[in-house]
TIVEXLO-458228 format. One record per atom (N, C-alpha, C, CB): y negated, z negated, x negated. Coordinates in nm, 4 decimals. Glycine has a CB too. Example, Ala and Ser with C-alpha at 12.3 -4.5 7.8 and 13.67 -1.06 7.14 Angstrom:
<pts>
PT        y        z        x
PT   0.5690  -0.7800  -1.3190
PT   0.4500  -0.7800  -1.2300
PT   0.3300  -0.7800  -1.3200
PT   0.4473  -0.9046  -1.1308
PT   0.2250  -0.7080  -1.2850
PT   0.1060  -0.7140  -1.3670
PT  -0.0030  -0.7870  -1.2900
PT   0.0598  -0.5725  -1.4084
</pts>
This chain:
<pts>
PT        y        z        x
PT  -2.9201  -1.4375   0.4484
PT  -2.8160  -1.4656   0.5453
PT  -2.7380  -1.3373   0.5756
PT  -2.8765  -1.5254   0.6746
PT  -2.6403  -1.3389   0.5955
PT  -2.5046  -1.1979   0.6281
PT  -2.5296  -1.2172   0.7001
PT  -2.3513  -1.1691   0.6130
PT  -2.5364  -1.0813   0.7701
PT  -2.5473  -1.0133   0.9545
PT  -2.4313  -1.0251   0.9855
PT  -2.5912  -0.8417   0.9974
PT  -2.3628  -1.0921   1.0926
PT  -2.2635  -1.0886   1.1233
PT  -2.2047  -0.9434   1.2161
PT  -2.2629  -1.2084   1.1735
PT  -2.3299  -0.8840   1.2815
PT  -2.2494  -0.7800   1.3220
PT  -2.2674  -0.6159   1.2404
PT  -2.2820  -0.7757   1.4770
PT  -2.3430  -0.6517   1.1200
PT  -2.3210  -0.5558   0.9860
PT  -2.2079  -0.5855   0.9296
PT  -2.4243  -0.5664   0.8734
PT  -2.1615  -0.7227   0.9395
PT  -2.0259  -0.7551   0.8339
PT  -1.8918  -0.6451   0.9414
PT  -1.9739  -1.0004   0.8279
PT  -1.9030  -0.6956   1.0283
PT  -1.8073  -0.6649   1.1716
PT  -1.8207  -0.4769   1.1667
PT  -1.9035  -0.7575   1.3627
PT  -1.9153  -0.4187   1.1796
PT  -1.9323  -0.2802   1.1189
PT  -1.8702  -0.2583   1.0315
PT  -2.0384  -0.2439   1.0795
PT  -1.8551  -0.2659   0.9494
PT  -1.8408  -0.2611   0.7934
PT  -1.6363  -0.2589   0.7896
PT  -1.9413  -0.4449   0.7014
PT  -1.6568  -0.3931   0.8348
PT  -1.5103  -0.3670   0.9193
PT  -1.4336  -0.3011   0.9522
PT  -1.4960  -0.3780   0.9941
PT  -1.4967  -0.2737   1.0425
PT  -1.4294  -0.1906   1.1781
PT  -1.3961  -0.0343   1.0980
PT  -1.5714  -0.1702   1.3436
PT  -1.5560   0.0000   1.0495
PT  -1.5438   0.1580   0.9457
PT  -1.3802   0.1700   0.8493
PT  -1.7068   0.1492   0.7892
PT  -1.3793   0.0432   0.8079
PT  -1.2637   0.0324   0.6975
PT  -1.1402   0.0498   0.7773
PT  -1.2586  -0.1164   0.6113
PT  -1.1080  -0.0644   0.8382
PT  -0.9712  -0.0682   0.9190
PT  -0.9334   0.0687   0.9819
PT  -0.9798  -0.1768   1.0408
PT  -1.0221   0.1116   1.0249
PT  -1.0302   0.2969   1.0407
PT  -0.9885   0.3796   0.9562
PT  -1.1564   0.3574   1.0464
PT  -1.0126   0.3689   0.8305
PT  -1.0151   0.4114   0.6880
PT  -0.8426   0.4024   0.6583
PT  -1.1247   0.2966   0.5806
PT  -0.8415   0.2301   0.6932
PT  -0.6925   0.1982   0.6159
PT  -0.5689   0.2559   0.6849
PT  -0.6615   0.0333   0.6078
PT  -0.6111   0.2259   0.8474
PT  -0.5150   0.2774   0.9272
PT  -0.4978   0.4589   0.8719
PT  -0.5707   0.2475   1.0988
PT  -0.5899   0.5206   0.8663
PT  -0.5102   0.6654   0.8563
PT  -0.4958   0.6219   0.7070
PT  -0.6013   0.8398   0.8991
PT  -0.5278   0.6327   0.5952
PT  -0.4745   0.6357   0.4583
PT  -0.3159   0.5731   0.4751
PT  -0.5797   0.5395   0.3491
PT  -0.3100   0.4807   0.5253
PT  -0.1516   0.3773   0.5857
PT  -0.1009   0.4876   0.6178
PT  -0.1472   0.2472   0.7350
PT  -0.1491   0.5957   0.7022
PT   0.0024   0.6528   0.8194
PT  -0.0202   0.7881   0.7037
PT  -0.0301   0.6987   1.0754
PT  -0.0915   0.8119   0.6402
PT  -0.0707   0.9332   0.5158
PT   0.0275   0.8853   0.4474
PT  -0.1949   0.9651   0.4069
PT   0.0200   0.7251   0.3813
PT   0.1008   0.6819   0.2667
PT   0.2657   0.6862   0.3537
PT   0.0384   0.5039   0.1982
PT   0.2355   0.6730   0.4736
PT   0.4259   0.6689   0.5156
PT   0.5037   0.8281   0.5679
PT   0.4517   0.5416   0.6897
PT   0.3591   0.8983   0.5964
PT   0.4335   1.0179   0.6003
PT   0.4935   1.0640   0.4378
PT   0.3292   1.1327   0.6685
PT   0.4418   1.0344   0.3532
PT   0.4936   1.0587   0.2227
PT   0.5806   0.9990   0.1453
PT   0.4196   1.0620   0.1601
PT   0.5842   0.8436   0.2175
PT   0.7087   0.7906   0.2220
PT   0.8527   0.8303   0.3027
PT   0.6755   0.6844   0.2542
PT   0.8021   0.9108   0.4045
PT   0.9298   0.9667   0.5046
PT   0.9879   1.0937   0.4451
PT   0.8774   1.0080   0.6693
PT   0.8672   1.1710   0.3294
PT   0.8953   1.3056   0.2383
PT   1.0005   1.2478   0.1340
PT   0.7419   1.3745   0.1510
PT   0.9374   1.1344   0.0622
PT   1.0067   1.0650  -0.0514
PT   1.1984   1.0134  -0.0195
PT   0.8954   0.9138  -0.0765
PT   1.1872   0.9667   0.1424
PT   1.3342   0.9182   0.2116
PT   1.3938   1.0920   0.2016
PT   1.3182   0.8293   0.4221
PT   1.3736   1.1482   0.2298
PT   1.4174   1.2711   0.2565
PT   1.4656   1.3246   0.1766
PT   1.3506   1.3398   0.2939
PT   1.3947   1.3472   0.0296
PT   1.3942   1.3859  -0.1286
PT   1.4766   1.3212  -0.1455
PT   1.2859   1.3670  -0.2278
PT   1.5051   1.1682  -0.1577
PT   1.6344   1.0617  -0.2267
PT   1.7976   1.0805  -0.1481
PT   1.5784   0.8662  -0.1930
PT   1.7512   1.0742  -0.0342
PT   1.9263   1.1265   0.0768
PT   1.9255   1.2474  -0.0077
PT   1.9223   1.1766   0.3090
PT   1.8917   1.3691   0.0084
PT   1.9439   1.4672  -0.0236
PT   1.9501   1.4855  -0.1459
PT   1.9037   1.5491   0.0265
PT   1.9394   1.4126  -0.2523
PT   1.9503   1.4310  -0.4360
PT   2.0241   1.2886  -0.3938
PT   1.7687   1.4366  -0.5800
PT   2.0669   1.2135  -0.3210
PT   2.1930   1.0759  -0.3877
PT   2.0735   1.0166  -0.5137
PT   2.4073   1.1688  -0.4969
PT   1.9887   0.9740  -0.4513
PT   1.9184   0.8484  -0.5041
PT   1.8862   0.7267  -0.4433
PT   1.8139   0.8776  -0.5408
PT   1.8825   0.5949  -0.5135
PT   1.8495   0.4927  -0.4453
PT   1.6960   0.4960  -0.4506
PT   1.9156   0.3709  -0.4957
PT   1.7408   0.3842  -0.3167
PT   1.5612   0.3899  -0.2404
PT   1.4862   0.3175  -0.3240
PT   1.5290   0.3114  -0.0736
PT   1.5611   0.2141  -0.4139
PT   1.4874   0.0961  -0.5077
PT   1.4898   0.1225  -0.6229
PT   1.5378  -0.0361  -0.5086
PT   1.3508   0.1362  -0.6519
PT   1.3291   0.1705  -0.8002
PT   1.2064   0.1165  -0.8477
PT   1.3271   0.3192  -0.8274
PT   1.2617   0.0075  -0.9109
PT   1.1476  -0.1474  -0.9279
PT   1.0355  -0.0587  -1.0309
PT   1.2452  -0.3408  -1.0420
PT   1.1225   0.0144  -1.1323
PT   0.9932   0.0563  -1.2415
PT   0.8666   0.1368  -1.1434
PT   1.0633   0.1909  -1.3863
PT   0.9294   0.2181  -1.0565
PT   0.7762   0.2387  -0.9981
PT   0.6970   0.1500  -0.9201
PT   0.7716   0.3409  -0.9183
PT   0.7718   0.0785  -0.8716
PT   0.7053  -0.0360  -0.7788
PT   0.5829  -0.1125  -0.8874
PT   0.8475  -0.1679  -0.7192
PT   0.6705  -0.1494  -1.0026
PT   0.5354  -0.2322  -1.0897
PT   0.4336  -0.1269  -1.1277
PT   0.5855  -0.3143  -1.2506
PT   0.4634   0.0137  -1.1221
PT   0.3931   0.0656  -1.1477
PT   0.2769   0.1278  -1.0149
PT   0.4654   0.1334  -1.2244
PT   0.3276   0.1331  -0.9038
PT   0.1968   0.1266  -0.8149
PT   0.1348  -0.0421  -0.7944
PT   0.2427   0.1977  -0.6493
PT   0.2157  -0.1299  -0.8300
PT   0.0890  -0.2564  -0.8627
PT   0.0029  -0.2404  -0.9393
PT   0.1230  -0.3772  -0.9151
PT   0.0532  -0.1959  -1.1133
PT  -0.0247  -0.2225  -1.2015
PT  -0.1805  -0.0657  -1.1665
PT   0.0904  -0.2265  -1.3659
PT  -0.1012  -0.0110  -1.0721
PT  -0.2312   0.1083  -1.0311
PT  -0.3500   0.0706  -0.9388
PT  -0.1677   0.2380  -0.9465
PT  -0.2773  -0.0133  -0.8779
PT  -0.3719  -0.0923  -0.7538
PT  -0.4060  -0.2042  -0.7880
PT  -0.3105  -0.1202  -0.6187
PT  -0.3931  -0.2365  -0.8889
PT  -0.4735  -0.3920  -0.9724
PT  -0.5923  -0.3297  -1.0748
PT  -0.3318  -0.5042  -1.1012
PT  -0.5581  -0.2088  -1.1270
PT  -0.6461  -0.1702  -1.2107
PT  -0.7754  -0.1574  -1.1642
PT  -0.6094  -0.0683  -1.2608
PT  -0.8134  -0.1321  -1.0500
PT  -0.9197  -0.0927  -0.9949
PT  -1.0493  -0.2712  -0.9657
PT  -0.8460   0.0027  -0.8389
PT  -0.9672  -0.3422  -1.0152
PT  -1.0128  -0.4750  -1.0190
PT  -1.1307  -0.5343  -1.1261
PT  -0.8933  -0.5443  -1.0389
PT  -1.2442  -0.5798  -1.1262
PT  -1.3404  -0.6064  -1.2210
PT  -1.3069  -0.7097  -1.2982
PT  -1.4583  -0.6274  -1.1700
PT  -1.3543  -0.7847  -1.3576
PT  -1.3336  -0.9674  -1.3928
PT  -1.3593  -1.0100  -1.3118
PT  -1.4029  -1.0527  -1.4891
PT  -1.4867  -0.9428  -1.2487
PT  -1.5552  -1.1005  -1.1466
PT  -1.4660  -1.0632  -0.9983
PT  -1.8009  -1.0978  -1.1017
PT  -1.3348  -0.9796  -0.9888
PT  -1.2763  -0.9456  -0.9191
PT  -1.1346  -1.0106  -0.8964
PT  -1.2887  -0.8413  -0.9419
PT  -1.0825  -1.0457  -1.0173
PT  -0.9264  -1.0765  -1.0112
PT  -0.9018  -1.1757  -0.9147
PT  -0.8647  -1.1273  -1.1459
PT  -0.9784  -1.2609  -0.8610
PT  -0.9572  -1.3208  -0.7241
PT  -0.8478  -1.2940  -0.6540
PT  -1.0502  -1.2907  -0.6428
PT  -0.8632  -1.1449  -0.6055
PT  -0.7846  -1.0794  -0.5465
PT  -0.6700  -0.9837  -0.5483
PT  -0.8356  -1.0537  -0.5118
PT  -0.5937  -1.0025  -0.6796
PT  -0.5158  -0.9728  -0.7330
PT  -0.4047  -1.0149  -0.6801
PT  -0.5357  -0.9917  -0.8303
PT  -0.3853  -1.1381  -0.6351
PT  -0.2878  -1.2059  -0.5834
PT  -0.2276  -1.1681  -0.4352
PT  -0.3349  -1.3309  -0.5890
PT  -0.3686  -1.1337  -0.3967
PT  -0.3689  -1.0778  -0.2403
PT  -0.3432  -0.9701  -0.2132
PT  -0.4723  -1.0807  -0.1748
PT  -0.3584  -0.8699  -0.3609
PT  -0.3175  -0.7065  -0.3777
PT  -0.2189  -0.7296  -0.3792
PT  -0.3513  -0.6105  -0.4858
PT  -0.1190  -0.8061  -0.4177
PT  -0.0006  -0.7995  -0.4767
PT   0.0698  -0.8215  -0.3529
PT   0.0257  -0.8936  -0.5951
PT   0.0492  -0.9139  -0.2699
PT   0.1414  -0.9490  -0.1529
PT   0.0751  -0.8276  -0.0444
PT   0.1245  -1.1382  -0.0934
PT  -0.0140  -0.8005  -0.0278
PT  -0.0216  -0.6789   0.0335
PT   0.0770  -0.5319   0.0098
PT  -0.1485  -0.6552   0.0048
PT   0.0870  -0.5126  -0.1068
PT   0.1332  -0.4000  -0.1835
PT   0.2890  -0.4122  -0.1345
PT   0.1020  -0.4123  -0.3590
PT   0.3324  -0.5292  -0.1693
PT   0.5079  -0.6259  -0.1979
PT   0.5394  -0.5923  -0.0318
PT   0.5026  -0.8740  -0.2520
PT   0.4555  -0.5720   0.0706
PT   0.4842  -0.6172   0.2189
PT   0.5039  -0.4561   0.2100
PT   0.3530  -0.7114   0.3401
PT   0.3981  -0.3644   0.2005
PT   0.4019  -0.2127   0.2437
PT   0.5317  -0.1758   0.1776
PT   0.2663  -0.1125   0.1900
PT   0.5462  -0.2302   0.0166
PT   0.7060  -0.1258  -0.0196
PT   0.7682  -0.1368   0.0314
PT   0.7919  -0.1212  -0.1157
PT   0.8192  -0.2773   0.0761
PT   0.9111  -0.3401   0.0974
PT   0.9425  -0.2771   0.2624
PT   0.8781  -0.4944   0.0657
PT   0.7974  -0.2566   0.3532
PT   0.8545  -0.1997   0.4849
PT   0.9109  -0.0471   0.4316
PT   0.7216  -0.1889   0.6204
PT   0.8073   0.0483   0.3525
PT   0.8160   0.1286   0.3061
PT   1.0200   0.1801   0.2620
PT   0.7039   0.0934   0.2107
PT   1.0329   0.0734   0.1768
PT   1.2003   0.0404   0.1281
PT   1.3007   0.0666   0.2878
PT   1.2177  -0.1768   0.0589
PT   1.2226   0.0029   0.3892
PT   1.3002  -0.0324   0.5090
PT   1.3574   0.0860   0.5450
PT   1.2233  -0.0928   0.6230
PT   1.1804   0.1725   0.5598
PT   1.1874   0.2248   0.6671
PT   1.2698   0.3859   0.5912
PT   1.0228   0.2221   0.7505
PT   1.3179   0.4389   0.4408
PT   1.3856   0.4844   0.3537
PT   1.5353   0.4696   0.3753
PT   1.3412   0.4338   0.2471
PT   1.5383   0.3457   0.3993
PT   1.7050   0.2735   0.3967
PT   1.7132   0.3690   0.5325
PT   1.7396   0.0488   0.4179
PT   1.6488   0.3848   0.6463
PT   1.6717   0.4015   0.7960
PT   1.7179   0.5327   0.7788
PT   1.5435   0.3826   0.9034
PT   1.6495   0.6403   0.7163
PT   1.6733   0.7681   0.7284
PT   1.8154   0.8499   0.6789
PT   1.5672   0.8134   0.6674
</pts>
């Protein structure tokens, strides 16, 4: 039987985890807005986009691809704020 408050631990450790790795990945997204204004580049540039999917899918087993689908709309939501929050600067 799963411990429900080992699962809930386990949790909590991560969301901890994701939240700072998250606010690392946008300070380097706010470096990246910065780099493109000042070189006159656009913020959209699909070839890397498939290419941080196909980086963050790789890490996937067989008995894993389940969640591939869920990487993907996860990933699609962060560029895409990521894209936003680029356009702003």
């Amino acid at each position: 039987m799963v411990d429900l408050k080992s699962s809930r631990e386990i949790i909590d450790t991560l969301d901890i985890a994701i939240a700072s790795f998250y606010k690392t990945r946008m300070m380097a997204v706010k470096n990246i807005a910065n780099y493109k204004k000042t070189n006159n580049i656009a913020v959209l540039d699909e070839g890397r986009e498939q290419q941080v999917l196909d980086n963050v899918l790789s890490i996937l087993k067989d008995d894993e691809k389940e969640y591939a689908e869920d990487i993907i709309a996860l990933y699609k939501f962060i560029m895409d704020y990521s894209k936003k929050k680029q356009s702003t600067k």
